[in-house]
Structure formats: structure tokens, C-alpha cells
VOBA-1610 file (N, C-alpha, C; in pm, whole numbers, padded with zeros to 5 digits, always signed):
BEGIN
Unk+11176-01302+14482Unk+11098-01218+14393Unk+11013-01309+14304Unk+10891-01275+14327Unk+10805-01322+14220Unk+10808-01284+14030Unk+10753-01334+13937Unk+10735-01328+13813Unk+10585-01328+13787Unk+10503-01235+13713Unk+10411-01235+13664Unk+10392-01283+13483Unk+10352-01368+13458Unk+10302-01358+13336Unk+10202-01286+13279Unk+10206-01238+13156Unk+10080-01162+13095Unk+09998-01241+13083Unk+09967-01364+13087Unk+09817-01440+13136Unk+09770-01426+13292Unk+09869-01391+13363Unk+09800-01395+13478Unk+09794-01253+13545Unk+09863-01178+13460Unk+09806-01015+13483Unk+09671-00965+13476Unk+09639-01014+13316Unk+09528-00973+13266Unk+09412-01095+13379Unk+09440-01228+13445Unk+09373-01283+13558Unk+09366-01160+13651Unk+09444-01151+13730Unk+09427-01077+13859Unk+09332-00920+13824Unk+09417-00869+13702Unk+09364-00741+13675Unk+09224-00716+13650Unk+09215-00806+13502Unk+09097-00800+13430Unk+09106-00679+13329Unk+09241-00676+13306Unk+09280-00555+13187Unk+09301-00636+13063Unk+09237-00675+12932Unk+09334-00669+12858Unk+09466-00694+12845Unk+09527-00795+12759Unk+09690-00773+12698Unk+09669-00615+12639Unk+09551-00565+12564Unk+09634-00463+12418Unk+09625-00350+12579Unk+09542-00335+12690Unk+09500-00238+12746Unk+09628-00247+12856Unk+09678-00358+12879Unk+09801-00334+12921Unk+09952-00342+12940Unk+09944-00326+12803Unk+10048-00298+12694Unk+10060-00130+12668Unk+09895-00075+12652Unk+09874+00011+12648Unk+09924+00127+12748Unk+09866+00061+12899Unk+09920+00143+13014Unk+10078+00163+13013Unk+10134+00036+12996Unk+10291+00005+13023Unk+10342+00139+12936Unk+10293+00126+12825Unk+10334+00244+12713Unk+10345+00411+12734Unk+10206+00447+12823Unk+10199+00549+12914Unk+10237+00578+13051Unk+10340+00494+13106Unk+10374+00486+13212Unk+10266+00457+13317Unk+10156+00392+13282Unk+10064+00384+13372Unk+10016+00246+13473Unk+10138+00160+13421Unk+10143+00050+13462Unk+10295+00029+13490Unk+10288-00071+13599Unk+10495-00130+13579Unk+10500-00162+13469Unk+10623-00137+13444Unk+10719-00226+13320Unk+10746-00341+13336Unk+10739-00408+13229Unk+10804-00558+13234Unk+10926-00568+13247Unk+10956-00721+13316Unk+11108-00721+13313Unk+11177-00860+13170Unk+11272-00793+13112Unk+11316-00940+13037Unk+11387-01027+13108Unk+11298-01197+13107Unk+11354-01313+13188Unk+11438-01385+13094Unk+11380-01340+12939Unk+11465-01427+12875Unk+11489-01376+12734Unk+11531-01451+12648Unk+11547-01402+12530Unk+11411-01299+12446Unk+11291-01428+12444Unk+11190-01391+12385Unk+11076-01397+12508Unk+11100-01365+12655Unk+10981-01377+12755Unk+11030-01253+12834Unk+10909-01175+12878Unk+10882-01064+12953Unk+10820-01108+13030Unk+10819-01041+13194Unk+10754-01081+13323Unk+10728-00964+13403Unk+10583-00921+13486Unk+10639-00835+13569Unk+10657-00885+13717Unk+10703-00785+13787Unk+10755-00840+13938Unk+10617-00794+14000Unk+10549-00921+14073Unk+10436-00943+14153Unk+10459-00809+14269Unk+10556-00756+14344Unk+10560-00673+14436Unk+10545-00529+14358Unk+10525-00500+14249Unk+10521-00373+14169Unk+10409-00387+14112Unk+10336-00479+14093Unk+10209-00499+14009Unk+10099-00462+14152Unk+10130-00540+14273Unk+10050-00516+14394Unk+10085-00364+14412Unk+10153-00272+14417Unk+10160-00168+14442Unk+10114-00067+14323Unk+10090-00081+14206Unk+10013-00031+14110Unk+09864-00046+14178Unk+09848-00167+14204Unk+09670-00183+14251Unk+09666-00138+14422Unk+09768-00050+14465Unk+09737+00020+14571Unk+09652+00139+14555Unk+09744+00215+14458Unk+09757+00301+14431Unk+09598+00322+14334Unk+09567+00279+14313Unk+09383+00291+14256Unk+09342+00345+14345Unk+09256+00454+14257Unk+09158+00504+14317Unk+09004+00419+14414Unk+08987+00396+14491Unk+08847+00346+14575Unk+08747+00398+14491Unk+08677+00328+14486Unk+08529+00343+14383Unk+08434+00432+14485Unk+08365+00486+14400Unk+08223+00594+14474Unk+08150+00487+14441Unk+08103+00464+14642Unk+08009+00345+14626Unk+07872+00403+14618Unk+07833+00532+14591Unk+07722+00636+14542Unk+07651+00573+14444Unk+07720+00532+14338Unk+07683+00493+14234Unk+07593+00392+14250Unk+07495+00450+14146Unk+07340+00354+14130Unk+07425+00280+13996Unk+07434+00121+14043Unk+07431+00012+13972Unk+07319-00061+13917Unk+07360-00038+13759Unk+07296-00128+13697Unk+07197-00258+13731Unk+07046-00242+13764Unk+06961-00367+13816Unk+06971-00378+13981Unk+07024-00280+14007Unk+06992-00227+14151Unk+06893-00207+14206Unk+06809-00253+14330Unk+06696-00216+14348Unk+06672-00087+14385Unk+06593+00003+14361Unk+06523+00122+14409Unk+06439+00137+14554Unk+06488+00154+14676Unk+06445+00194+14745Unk+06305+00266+14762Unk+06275+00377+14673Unk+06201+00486+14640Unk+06041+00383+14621Unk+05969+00429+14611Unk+05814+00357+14552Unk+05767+00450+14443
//
């Protein structure tokens, strides 16, 4: 079993500590696990299955500095 640190959550994610602290709080993220007295970790196989579970983006969407087709 792997260990995630909250530096390398907010790496992979690109969430925020307060935003996912935030989720954890709303059940919207895994929970951390305690490794130690004063250190929390989450388990890499529950963090990958949170980012399954995302929704796929609507690649519809006109992005920002996108070129226009149209004339």
C-alpha cells in the first residue's frame, strides 16, 4: 500500500490543501489515514479511484483564446 502526502495530493490533483480539506469534510474526497502521531496520509489506491470517478469534461466547450473557425 502506498501513502500520499498532502504535498503531493494537491501535485497530482491541483486542488488546494484548504479545497481539500474541504472535500474530505464533505465526504467528497477519501479520508486520510493517521501514520503517526502528528502525520496524516491518504492511500494512493483510493485517491486513484476518487479521480475515476470524475466526471469527463464537455469537450464542446469554447476555450478561452481558442481559434474561431467561423470568418
Amino acid at each position: 500500500m502506498r501513502f500520499l502526502r498532502i504535498d503531493e495530493i494537491t501535485q497530482i490533483t491541483g486542488l488546494s490543501r484548504a479545497t481539500v480539506y474541504r472535500l474530505v469534510e464533505k465526504n467528497r474526497f477519501p479520508r486520510p489515514r493517521r501514520i503517526g502521531d502528528r502525520r496524516v496520509a491518504w492511500v494512493h489506491s483510493e485517491v486513484e479511484d476518487w479521480a475515476d470517478g470524475l466526471p469527463v469534461a464537455n469537450y464542446s466547450i469554447q476555450w478561452q483564446g481558442a481559434k474561431n473557425d467561423q470568418h
